[in-house]
N, CA, C and O atoms as a GROMACS GRO file, in nm:
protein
  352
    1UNK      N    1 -11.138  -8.994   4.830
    1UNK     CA    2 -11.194  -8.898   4.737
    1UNK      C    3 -11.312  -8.960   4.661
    1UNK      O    4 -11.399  -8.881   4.624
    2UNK      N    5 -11.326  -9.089   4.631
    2UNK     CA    6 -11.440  -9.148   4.539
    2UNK      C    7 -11.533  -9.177   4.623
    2UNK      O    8 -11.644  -9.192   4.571
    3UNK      N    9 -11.521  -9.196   4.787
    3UNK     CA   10 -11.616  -9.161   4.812
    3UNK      C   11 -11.740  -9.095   4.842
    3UNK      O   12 -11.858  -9.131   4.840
    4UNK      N   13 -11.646  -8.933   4.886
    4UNK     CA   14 -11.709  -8.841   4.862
    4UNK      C   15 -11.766  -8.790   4.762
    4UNK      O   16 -11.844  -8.695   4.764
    5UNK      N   17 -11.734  -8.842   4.684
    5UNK     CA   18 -11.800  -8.837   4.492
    5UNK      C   19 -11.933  -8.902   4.516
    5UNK      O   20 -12.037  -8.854   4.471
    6UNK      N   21 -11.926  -9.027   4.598
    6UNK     CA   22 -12.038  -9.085   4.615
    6UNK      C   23 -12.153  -9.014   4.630
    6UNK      O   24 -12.244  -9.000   4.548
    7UNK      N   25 -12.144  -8.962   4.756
    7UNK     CA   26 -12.205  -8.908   4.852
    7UNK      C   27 -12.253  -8.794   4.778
    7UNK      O   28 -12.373  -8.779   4.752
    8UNK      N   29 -12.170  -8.719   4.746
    8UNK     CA   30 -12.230  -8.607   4.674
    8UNK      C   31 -12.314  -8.632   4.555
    8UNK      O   32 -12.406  -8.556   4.527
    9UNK      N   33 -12.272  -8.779   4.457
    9UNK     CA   34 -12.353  -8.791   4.365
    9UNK      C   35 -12.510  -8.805   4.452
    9UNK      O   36 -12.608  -8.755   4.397
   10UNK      N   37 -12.527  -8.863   4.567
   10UNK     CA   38 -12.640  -8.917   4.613
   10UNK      C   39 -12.742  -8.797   4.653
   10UNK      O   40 -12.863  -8.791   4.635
   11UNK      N   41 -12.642  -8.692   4.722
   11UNK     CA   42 -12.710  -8.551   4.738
   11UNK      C   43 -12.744  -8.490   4.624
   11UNK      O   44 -12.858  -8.444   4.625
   12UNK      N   45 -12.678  -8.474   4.523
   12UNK     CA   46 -12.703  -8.420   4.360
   12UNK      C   47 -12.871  -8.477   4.331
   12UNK      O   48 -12.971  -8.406   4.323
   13UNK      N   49 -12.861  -8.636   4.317
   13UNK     CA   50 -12.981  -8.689   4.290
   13UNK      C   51 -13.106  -8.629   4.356
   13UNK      O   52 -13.206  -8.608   4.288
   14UNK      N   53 -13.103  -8.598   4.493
   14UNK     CA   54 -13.182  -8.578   4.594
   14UNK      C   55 -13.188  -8.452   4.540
   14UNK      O   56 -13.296  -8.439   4.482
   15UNK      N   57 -13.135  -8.374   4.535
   15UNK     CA   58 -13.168  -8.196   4.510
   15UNK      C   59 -13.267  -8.210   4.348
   15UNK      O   60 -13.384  -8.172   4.339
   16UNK      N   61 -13.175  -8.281   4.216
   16UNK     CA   62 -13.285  -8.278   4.124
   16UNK      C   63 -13.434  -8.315   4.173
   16UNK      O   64 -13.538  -8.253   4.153
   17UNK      N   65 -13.409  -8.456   4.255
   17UNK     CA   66 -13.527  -8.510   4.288
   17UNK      C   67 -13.644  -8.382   4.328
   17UNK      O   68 -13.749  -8.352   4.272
   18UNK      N   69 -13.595  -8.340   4.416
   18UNK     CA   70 -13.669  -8.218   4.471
   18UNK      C   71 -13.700  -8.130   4.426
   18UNK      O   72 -13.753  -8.054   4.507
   19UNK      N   73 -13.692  -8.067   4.252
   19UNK     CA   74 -13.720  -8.008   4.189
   19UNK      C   75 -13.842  -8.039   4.120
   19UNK      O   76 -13.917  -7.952   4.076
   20UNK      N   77 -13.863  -8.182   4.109
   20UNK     CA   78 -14.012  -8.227   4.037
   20UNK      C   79 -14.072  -8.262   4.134
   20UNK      O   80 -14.029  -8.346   4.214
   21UNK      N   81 -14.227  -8.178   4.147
   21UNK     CA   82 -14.355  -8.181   4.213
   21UNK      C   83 -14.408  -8.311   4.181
   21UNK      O   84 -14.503  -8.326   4.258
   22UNK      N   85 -14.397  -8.411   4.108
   22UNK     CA   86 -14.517  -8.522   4.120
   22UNK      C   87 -14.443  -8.581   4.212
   22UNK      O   88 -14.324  -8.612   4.214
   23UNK      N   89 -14.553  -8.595   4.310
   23UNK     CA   90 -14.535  -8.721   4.419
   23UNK      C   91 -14.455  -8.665   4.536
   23UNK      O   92 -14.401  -8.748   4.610
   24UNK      N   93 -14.443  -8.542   4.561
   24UNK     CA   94 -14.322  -8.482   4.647
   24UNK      C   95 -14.389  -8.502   4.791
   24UNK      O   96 -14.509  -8.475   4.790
   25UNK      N   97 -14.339  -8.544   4.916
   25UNK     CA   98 -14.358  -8.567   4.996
   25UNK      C   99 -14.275  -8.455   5.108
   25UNK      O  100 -14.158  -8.419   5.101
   26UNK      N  101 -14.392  -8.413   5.221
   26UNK     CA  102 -14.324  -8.332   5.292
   26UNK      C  103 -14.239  -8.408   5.383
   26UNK      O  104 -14.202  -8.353   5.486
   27UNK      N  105 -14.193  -8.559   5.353
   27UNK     CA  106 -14.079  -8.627   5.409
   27UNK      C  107 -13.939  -8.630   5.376
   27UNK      O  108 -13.878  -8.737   5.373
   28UNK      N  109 -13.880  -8.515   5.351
   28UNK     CA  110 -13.747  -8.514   5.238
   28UNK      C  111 -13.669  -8.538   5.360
   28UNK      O  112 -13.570  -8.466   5.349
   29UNK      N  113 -13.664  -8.592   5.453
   29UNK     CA  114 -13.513  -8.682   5.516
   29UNK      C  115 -13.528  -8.799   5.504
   29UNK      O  116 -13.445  -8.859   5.573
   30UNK      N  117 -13.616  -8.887   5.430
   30UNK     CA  118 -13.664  -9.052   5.400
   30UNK      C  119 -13.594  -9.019   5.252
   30UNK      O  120 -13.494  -9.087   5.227
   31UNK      N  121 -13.623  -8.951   5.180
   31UNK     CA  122 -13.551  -8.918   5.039
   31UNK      C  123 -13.397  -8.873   5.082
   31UNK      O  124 -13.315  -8.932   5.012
   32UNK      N  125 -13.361  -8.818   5.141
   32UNK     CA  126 -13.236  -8.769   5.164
   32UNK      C  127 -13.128  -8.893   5.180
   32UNK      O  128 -13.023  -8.920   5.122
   33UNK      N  129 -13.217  -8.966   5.305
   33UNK     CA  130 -13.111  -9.095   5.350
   33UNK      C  131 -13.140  -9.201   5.277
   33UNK      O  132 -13.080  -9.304   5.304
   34UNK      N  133 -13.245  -9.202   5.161
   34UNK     CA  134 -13.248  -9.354   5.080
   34UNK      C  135 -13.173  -9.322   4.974
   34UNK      O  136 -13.099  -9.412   4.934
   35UNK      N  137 -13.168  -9.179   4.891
   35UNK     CA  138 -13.047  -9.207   4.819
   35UNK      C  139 -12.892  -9.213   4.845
   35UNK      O  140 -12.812  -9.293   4.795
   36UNK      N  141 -12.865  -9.104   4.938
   36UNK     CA  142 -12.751  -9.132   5.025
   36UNK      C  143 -12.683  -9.245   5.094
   36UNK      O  144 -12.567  -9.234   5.133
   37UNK      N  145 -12.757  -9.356   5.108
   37UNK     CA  146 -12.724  -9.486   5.149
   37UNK      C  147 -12.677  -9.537   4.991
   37UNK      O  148 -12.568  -9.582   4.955
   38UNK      N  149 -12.802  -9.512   4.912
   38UNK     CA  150 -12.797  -9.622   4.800
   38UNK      C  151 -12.632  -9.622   4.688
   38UNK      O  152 -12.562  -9.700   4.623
   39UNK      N  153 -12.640  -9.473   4.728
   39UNK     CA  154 -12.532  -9.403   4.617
   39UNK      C  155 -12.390  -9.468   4.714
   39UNK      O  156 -12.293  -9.511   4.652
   40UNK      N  157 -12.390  -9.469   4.843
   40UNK     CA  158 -12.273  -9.545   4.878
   40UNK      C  159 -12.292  -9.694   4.837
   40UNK      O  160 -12.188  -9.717   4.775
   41UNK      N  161 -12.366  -9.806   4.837
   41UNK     CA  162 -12.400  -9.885   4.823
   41UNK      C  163 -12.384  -9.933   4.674
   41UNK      O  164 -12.352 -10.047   4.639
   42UNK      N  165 -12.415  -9.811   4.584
   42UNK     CA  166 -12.344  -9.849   4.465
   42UNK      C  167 -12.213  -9.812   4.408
   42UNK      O  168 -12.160  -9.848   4.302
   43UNK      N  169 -12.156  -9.695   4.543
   43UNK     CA  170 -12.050  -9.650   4.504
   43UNK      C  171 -11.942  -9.796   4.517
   43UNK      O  172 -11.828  -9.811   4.472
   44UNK      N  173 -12.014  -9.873   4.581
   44UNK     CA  174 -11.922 -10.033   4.652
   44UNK      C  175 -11.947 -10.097   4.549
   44UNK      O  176 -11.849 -10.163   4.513
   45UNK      N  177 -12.043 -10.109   4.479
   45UNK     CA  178 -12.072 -10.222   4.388
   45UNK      C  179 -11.949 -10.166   4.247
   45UNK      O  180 -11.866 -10.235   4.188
   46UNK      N  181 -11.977 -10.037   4.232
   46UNK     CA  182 -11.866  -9.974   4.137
   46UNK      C  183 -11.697 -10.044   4.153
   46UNK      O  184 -11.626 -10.104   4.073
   47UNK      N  185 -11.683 -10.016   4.252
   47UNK     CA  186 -11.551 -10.063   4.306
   47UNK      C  187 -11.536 -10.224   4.244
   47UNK      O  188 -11.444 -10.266   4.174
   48UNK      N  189 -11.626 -10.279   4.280
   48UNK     CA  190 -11.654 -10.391   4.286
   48UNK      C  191 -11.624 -10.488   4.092
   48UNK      O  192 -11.570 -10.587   4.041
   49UNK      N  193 -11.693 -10.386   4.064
   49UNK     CA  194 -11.720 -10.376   3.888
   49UNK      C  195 -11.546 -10.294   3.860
   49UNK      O  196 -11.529 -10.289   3.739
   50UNK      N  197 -11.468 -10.255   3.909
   50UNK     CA  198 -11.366 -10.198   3.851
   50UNK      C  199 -11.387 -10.075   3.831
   50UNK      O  200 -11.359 -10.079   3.951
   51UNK      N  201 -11.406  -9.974   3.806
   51UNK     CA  202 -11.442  -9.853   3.792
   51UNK      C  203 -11.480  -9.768   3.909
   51UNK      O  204 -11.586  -9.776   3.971
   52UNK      N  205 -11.368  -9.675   3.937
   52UNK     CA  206 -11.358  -9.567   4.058
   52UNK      C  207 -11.318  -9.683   4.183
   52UNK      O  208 -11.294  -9.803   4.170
   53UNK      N  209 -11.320  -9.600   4.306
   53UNK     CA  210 -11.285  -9.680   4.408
   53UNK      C  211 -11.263  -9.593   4.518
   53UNK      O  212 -11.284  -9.472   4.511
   54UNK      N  213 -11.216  -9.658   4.634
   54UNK     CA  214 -11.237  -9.500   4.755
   54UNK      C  215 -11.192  -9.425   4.754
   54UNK      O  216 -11.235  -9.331   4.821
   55UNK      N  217 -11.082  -9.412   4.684
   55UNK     CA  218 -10.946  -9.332   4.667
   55UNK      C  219 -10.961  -9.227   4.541
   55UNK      O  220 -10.937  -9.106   4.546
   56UNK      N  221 -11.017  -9.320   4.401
   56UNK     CA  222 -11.010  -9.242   4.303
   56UNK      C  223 -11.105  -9.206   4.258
   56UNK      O  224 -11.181  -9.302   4.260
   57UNK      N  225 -11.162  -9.108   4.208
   57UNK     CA  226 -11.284  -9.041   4.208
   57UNK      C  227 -11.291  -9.082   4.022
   57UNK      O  228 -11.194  -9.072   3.947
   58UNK      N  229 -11.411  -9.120   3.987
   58UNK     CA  230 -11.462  -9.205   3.824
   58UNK      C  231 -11.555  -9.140   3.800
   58UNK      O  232 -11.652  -9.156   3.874
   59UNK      N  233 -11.563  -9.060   3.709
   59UNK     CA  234 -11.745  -9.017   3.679
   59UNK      C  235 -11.816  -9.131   3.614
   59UNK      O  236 -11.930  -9.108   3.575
   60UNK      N  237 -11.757  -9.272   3.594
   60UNK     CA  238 -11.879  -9.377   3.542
   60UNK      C  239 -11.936  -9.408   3.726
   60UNK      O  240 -12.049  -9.379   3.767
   61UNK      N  241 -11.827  -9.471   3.811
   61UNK     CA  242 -11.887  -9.480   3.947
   61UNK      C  243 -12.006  -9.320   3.992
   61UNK      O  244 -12.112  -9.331   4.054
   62UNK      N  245 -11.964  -9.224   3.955
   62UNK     CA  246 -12.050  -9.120   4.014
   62UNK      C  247 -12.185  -9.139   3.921
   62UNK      O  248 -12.284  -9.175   3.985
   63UNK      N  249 -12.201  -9.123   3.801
   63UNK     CA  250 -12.314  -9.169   3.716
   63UNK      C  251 -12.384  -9.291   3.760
   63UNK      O  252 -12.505  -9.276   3.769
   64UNK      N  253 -12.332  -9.424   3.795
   64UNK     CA  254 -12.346  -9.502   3.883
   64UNK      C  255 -12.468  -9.488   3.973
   64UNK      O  256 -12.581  -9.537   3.971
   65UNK      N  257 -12.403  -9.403   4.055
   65UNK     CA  258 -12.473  -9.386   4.202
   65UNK      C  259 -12.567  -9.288   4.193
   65UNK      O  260 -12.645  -9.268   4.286
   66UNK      N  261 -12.571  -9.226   4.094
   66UNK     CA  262 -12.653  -9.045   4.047
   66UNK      C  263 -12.768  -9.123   4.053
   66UNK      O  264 -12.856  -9.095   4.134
   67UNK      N  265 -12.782  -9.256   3.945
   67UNK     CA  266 -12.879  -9.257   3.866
   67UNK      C  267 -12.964  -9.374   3.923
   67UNK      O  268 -13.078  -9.402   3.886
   68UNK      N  269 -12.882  -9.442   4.027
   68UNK     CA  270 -12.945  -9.536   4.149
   68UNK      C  271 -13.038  -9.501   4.257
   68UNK      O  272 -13.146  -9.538   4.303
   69UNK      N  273 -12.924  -9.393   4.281
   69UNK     CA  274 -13.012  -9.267   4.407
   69UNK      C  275 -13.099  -9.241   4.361
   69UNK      O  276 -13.200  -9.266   4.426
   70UNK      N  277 -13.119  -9.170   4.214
   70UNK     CA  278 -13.282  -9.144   4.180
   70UNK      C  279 -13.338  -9.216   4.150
   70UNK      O  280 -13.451  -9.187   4.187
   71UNK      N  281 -13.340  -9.326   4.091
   71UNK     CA  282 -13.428  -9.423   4.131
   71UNK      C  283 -13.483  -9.485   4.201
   71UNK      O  284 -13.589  -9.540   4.172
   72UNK      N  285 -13.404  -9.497   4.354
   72UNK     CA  286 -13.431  -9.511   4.500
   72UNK      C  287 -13.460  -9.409   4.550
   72UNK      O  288 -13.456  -9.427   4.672
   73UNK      N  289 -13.508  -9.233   4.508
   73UNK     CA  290 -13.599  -9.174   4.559
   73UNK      C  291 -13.672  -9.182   4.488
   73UNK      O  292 -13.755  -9.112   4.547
   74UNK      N  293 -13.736  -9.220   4.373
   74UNK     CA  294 -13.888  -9.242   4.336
   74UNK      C  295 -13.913  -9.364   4.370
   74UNK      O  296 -14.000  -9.401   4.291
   75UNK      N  297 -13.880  -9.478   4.467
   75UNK     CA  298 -13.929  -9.552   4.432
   75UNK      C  299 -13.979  -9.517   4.568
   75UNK      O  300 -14.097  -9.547   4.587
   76UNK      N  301 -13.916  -9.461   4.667
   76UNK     CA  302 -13.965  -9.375   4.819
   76UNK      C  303 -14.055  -9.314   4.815
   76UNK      O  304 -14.143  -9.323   4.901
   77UNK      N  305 -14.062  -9.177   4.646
   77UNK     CA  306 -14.195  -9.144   4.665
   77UNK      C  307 -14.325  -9.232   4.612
   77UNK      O  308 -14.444  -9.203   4.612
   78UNK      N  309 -14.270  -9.327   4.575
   78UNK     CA  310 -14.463  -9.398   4.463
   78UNK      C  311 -14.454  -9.473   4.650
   78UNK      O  312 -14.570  -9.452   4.688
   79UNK      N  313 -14.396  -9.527   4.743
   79UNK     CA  314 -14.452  -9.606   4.840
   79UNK      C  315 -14.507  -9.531   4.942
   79UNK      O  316 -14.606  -9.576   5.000
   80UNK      N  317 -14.439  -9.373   4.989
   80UNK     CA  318 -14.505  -9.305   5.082
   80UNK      C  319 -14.628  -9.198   5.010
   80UNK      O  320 -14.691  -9.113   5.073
   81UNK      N  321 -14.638  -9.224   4.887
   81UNK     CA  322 -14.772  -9.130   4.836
   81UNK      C  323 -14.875  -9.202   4.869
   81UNK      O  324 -14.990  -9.162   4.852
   82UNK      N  325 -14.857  -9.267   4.898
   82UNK     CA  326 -15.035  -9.336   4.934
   82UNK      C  327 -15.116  -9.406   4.784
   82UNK      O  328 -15.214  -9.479   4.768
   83UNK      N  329 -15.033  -9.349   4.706
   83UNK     CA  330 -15.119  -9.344   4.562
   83UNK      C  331 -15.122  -9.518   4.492
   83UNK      O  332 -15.019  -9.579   4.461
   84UNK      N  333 -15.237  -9.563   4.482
   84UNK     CA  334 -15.254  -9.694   4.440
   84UNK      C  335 -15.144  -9.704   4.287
   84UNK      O  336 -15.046  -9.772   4.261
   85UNK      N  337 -15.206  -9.619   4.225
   85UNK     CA  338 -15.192  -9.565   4.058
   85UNK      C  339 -15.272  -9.609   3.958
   85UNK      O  340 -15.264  -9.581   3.839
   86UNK      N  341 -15.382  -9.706   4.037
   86UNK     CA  342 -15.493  -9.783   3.941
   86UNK      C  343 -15.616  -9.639   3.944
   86UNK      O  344 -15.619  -9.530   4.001
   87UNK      N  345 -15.698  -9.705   3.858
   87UNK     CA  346 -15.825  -9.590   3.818
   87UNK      C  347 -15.939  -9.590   3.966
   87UNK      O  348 -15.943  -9.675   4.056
   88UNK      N  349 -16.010  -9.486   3.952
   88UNK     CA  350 -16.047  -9.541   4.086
   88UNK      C  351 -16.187  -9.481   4.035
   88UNK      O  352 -16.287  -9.490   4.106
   0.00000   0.00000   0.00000
């Protein structure tokens, strides 16, 4: 069950993600599978830290992974925008 918490936190992230236009890329399966990896990836590190686990579903592990995943899709979109971010 906590994993699927995962997972879903990672899809959650990805759907807000997709609501804000800066930087949106018509690549949303590179966003899909980098937070979806990441949110399992921290759903392990959670475990790891004590809090939630595969079995038991934690909203600190799901917050966890929410807020990883979105950070690992912006960091997908500033590298596939092309965009330096300096003045030009």
């Amino acid at each position: 069950m906590g994993i699927a918490l995962w997972i879903v936190s990672g899809v959650a992230a990805f759907g807000c993600a997709r609501i804000v236009p800066f930087l949106r890329t018509p690549g949303w399966l590179a966003e899909l599978s980098a937070g979806s990896i990441t949110a399992l990836l921290l759903g392990w590190v959670a475990t790891a830290l004590d809090f939630g686990g595969w079995n038991e579903p934690d909203w600190r592990a799901a917050l966890f992974a929410f807020a990883g995943a979105f950070a690992v899709i912006g960091l997908v979109r500033l590298t596939m925008s092309g965009n330096s971010g300096g003045a030009s």
